[in-house]
N, C-alpha and C positions, 0 to 999 in steps of 0.2 A: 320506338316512341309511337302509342299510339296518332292514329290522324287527329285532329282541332276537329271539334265540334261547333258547330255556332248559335248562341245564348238565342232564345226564344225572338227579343227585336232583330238580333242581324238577319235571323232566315226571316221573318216577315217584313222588313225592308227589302229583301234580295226578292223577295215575292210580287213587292210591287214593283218594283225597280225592272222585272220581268213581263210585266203585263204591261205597263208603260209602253216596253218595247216590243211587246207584241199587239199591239194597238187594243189591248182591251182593257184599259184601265179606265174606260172612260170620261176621256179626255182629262184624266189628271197631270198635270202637270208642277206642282208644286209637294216635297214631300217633309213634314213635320217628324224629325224625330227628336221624342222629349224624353232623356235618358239620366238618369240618377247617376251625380258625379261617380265615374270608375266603375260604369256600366258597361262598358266596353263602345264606347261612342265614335272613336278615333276607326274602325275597321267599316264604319257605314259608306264612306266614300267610294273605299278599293271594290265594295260589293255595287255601288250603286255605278262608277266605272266602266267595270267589268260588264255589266247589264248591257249597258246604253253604247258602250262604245264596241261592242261582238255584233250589236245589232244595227249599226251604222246611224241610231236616231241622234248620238251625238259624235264630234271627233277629238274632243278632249276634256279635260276637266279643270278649273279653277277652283282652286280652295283656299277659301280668305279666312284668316286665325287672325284674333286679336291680338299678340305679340310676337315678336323677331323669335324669341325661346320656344314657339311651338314648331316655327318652319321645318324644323329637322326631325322634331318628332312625326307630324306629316308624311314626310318624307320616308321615314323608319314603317311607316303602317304601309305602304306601300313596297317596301324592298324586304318586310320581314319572309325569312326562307320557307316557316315552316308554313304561313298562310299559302303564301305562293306556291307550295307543294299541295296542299289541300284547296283549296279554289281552282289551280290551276291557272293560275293570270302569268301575263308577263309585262302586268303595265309598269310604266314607272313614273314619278314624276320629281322637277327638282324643283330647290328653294331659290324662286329669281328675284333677282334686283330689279328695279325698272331702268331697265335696257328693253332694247327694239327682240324680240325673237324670243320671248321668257320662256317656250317650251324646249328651243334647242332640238328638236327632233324627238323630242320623248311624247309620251301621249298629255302632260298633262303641268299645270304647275302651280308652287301654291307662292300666294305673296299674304303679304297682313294687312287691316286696318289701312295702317298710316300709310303703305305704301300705294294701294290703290288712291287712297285721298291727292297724296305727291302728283299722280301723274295720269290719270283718270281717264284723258282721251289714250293714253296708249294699251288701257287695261281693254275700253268698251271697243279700239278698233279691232281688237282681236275677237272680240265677242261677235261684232259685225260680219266678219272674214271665217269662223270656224263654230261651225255648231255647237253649244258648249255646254256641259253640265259644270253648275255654279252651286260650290257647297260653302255655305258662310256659317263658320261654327263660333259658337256661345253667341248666336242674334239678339239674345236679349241685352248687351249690354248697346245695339244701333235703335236709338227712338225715332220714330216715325216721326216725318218731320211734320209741323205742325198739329202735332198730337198736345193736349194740354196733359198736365201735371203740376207736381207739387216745385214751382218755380221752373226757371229755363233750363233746357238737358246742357251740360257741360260745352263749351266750344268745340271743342277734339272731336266728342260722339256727334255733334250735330253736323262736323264736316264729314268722318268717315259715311255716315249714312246718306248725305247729300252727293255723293261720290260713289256709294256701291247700290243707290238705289235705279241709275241706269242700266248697271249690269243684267240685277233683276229683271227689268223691263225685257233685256236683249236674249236673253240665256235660254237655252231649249228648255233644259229640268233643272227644277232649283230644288238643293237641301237642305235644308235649314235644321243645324242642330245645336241644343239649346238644354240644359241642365233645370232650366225653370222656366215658367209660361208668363213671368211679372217681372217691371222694375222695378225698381226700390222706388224711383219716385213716382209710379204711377202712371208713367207715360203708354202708351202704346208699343208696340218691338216693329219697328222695321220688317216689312214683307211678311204680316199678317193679318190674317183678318179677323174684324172684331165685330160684336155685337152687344145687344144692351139686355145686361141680363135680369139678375130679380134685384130689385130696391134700386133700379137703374145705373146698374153698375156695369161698366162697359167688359167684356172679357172676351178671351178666344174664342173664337166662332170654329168651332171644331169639325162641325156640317158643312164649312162651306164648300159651295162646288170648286171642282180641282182639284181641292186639298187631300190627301191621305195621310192619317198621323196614326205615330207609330209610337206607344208607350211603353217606358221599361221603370218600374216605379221600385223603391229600395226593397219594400216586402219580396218583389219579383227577383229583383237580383238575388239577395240573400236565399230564396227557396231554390234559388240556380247554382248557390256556390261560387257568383259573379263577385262579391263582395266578402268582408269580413263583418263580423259583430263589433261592436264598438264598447271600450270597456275604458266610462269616462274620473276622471282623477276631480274632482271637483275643494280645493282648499280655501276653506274661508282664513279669513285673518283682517284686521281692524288696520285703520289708519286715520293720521293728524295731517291737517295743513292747514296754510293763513288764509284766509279770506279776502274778498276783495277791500279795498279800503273803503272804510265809514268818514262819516263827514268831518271827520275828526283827523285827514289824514292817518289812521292807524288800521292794521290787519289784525282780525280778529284771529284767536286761535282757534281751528275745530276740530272736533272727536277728543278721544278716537271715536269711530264711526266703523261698528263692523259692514262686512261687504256681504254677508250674506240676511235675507230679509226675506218674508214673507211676497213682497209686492215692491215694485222698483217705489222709490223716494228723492226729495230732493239733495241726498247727498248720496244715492246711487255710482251718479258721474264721477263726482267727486273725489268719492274713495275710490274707485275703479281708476283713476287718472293718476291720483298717488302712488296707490301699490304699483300699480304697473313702474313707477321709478323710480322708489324704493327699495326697501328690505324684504318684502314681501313677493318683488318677482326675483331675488336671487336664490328666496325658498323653494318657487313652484319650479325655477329650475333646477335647482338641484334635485328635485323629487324625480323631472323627467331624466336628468340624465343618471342616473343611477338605479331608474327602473330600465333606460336604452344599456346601461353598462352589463345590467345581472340578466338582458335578455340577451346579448352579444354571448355570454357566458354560457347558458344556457343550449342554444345552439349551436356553441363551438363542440362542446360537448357531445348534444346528439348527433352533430353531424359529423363528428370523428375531427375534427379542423384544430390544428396546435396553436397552444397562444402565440401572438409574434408574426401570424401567418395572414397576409390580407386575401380574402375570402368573400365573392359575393353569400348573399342569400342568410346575413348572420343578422340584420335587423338596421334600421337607423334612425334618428332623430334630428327631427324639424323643427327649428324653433320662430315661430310668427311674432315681430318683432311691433309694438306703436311706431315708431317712426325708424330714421335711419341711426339718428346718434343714440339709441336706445338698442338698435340691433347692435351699433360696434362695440356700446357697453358690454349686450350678453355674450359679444365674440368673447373679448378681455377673461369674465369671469369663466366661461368654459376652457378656454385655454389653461386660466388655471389648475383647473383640476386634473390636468394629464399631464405627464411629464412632460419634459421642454422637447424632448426629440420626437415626440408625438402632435406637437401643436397644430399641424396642418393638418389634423384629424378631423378639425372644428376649421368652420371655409364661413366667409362672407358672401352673399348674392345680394345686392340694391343698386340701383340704378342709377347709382353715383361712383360706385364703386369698379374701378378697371379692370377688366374681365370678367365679369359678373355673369355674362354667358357661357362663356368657358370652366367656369365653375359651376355652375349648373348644370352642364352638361358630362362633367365629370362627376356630381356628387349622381347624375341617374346612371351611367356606363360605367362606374369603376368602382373599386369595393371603398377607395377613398376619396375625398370625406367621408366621414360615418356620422358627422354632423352640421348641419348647415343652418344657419340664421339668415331670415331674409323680410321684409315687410311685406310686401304682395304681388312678387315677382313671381314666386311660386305658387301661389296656393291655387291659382286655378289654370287646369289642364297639365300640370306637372304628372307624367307618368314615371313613378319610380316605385316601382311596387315595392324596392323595400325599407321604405319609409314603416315604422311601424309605432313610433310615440309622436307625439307634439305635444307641444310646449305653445299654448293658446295665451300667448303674453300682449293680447291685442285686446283695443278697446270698441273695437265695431263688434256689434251686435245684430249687422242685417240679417234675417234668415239665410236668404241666397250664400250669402260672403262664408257665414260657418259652415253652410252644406259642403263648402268645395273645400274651404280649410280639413274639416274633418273627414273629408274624399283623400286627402293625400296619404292617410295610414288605413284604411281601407279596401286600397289593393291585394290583392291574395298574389304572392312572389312563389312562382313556382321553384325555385332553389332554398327555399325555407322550409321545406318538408311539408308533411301531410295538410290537408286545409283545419283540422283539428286541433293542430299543435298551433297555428299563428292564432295573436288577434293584434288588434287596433287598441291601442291606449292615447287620448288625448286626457294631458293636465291643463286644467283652467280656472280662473278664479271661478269662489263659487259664489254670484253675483245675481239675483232672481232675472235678468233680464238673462242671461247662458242660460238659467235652470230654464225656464220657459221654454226657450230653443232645443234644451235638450228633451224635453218633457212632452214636445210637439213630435219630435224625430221619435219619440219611444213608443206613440200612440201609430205613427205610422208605417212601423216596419211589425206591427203586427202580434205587440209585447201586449200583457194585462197593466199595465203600470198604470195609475189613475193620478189623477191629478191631485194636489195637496188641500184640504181642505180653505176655502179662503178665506183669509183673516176681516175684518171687520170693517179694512181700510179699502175703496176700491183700488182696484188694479188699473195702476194707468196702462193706455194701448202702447207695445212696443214701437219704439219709435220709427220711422223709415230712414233711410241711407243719408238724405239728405237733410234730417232733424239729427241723426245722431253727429255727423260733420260737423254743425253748427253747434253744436253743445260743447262737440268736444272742444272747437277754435276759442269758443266764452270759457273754458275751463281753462285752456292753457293761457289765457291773459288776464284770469281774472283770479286763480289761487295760487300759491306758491306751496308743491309738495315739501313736507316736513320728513314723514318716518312712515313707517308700517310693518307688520311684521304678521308672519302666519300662526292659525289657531291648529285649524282641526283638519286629515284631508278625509273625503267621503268615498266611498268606491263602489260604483253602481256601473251594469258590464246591462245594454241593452241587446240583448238578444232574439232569435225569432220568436213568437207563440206560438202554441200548439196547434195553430192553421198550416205553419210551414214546416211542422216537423218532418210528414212523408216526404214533402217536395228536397229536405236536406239528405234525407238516407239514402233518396234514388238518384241523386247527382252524381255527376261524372268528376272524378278530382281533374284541377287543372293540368295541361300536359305542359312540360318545363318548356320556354320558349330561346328557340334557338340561336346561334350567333347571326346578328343581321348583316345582311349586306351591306356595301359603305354605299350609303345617300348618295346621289349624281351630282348634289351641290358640294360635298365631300369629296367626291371623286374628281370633280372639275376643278377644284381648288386646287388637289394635291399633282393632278396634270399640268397645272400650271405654272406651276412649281417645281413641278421635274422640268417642264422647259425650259427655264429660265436658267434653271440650277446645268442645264446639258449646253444653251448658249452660250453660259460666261464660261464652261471649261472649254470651249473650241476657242475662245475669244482669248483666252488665257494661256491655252497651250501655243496659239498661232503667234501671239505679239513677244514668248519669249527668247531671248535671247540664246545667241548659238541653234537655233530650229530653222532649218534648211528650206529655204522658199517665206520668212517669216514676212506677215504680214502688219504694215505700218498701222497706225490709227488716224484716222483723220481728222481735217481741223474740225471744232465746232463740235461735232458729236465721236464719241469716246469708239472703239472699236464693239463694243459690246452690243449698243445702240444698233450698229449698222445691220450686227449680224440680226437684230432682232430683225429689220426691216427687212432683210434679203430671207429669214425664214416666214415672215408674212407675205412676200412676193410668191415663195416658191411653192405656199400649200393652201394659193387660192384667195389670198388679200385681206383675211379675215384677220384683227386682233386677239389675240388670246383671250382676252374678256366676252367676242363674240363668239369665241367657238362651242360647238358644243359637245357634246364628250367626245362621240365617234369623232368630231374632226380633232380634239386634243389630244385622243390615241394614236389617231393617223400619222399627228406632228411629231406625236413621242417617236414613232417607228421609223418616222421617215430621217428624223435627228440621228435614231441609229445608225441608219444607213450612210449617211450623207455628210459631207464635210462642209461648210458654210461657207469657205475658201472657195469654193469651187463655183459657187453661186452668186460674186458680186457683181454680175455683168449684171445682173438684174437690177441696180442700182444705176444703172448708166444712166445721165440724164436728170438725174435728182444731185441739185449743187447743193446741198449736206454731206452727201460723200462723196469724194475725190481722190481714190487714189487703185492703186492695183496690186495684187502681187508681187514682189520683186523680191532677188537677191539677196542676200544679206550683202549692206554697202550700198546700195542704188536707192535714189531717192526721186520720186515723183510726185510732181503740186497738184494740192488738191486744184478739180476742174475747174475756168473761171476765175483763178487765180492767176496773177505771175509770177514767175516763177523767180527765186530770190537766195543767190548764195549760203549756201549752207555753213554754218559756223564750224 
């Protein structure tokens, strides 16, 4: 296998990230990198790392993700084999809880959001006590506190950012990385800086001192081979629903009202709120899954793979759900359509739903599920390259929010064959506020495609995050959906333009990526678990009956209990929640060796346990007790 090469931002991040710690970066300390969803974002850490901590300017790393479901991928960008053979690193870092000690002896560790916010004086004393490079990825969704915008930033964002903006303050080199330079509502991003551009509109100060920003823009990826083309399924189809009531107490009836139009209108929302709960979204998915079924087909084919057989690298389908009881509907109806002993093909993720990361984490490591529904647990930072339909059965229209939806089938899956044979297909209503998004995304990755002539009516401005919320909350209390049902579907595949042709022919195809190592937060867990599972068989084989020298249990705490306490006396007082790997292997080894029997002198003195070894027949009170005829 050839060596990993690295995309034009990673070697110029590793660039600055080098001059930093060769003190000629002058005086930069702050590094911007602004990377086009499934640009390769996730490896800027291990490089920035590696930099900083060979060169002693820093002695570990922090890395804050916005959700629990990234921790492990983090973790994976750091343990993957083939980089670490190629870089040559042998950093690691795990996924910590806030507990006291979150590195455990590794170099580095990563927590989320909410978990920094929980416990904030134990994140910044570490900041205090270790020199630290602080990487806070997707910054744009922390607003600068006291920044104005379009109404108040959410409570949640305004706490994480009020809780990681002393980190910043403490941190040797901060990285900040970010998918886009705006929020939806306007606000300011947390640890940037702004200035007041033309028509007095405030924006990134790209110049300023300290800062080095590092861009990888979709034109860029795609002329790198970092990306797929995007080949979009656009279905219109009409819909009916009742109206809010008139003074008359009665609901009027409306449409039908097709969904596709020249310029969004006042029954845009409307119809897009119906279909999506209607007849009309069990059309558009049927379209994606039987375009995911005949590309599974397809690829079982070229790749030689028997039907029957599960198999990465054969394609799969993501379905982005409005809500949650909308996502269990399209569970139901996709289940349908495979037979009964198939049904766990098609998986649930939402945030109500029990295991939902564990699901998610199987639909990216294992060839099944091959189809997953989920609201917006996934769509941003889900690396599963082989994602390669969706099913856009959502009614957000922010820019940002579809750039990362339609990032999740635009990874290029090195067990999919050549980068020629894959694309990216998203189906989505064809609704002029999507056409617009998609008609922006085709202008900028470097396509002729022009805009549609416009019709006579002005075009309202796309709404922002926080108008499109509010419409939708008036819609769902103010119409009741009827029916709908699909017309026509369109099939438009954006592609590079003939700017990025040479840049496509001279690319390097991606090299397949190897089996990772298991995560330290993985590996701690599963340590922990061998021990427990190695105390209760000593604890088990010693209290049974007929076993020569067998040991009693005591009053009050169980035999099991105790031995835990005499293996925490004997390898240093630490709980197995504190340890950190090297002392969980040491526990492992030393359980080998060692009988627990042998070790409850170390208990003397603790009246929880009272009693000793004995005879089969001989009975002793626990300590502090007296002692009391045996029955």
């Amino acid at each position: 296998m050839p060596p990993r090469q690295l995309r034009s931002h990673q070697a110029e991040t590793l660039a600055v990230m080098r001059a930093i710690a060769a003190g000629e970066a002058g005086g930069v300390r702050d590094v911007l990198a602004a990377v086009t969803p499934g640009g390769g974002k996730s490896l800027l850490p291990v490089l920035a790392a590696q930099a900083l901590i060979a060169a002693g300017i820093c002695a570990r790393i922090c890395w804050v993700v916005p959700r629990d479901s990234l921790r492990l991928q983090a973790e994976e960008a750091f343990a993957d084999p083939a980089w670490r053979t190629a870089l040559g690193h042998r950093l690691s870092v795990r996924a910590a809880e806030n507990a006291p000690d979150p590195c455990r002896g590794l170099d580095g560790y990563v927590t989320t959001y909410q978990g920094v916010a929980a416990a904030p004086d134990l994140h910044l004393g570490e900041f205090r006590r270790h020199p630290t490079l602080l990487v806070v990825d997707e910054v744009h969704h922390l607003p600068a506190p006291g920044a104005s915008g379009a109404g108040p930033p959410p409570d949640d964002a305004a706490g994480w950012s009020a809780a990681i903006e002393p980190l910043l303050a403490t941190a040797t080199v901060r990285l900040l990385l970010s998918g886009t330079l705006e929020r939806a509502d306007g606000r300011r991003i947390l640890g940037l800086p702004y200035r007041r551009g033309t028509a007095g509109r405030e924006e990134v100060d790209l110049a300023a001192p300290g800062l080095a920003v590092v861009g990888y823009s979709r034109a860029r990826a795609l002329a790198e081979r970092a990306v797929l083309p995007v080949s979009f399924g656009a279905l219109d189809g009409e819909a009916s629903w009742l109206g809010p009531e008139d003074g008359k107490g009665e609901r009027p009836h409306l449409g039908p009202h097709r969904l596709r139009a020249p310029a969004p209108h006042e029954t845009t929302r409307p119809a897009l709120f119906t279909a999506l709960r209607t007849g009309f979204a069990e059309a558009l998915l049927r379209r994606a899954f039987l375009a995911t079924r005949s590309l599974r087909a397809e690829r079982r084919n070229s790749l030689g793979i028997p039907p029957g057989v599960a198999a990465r690298g054969l394609g799969k389908l993501l379905v982005v759900a409005p809500d949650q009881g909308q996502a269990r509907r399209y569970l139901e109806v996709l289940r349908r359509w495979v037979p009964p002993q198939q049904a766990e093909t098609a998986a649930l993720a939402v945030s109500d739903e029990r295991g939902a990361h564990e699901t998610l984490a199987a639909f990216r490591l294992t060839p099944e599920p091959s189809m997953l529904v989920t609201v917006a647990m996934a769509y941003e930072g889900l690396d599963a390259p082989e994602v390669a339909v969706v099913a856009a059965l959502t009614h957000v229209r922010s820019r940002p929010w579809l750039e990362q939806m339609v990032a999740r089938a635009t990874r290029v899956d090195p067990q999919a064959g050549p980068y020629e044979a894959q694309r990216a297909t998203v189906f989505h209503p064809d609704d002029p506020l999507f056409a617009r998004f998609r008609w922006r995304m085709e202008r900028e990755q470097g396509t002729r495609a022009k805009l549609p002539r416009p019709s006579r009516q002005p075009a309202l401005p796309l709404p922002d995050w926080l108008q499109e919320e509010l419409a939708e909350t008036r819609e769902r209390q103010g119409i009741v959906p009827l029916e709908s049902n699909a017309l026509a579907l369109r099939l438009s595949t954006l592609r590079p333009g003939p700017d990025l042709a040479s840049g496509l022919a001279a690319a390097r195809e991606p090299a397949p990526q190897g089996e990772l190592l298991t995560p330290p937060s993985v590996a701690e867990r599963r340590l922990r678990q061998r021990l427990g599972e190695l105390v209760a068989a000593q604890a088990v084989e010693d209290m049974a009956e007929g076993t020569a020298g067998a040991v009693a249990p005591p009053r009050g705490a169980g035999l099991y209990h105790a031995y835990n306490a005499a293996l925490k006396r004997a390898t240093g007082g630490k709980a197995r929640t504190e340890m950190s790997l090297a002392e969980l292997e040491a526990a492992v080894e030393w359980l080998g060796r060692n009988r627990l029997r042998d070790h409850l002198h170390l208990l003397e003195g603790d009246h929880r346990f009272g009693w000793r070894a004995r005879p089969r027949g001989e009975w002793r009170p626990p300590v502090g007790r007296p002692a009391r005829q045996r029955a």
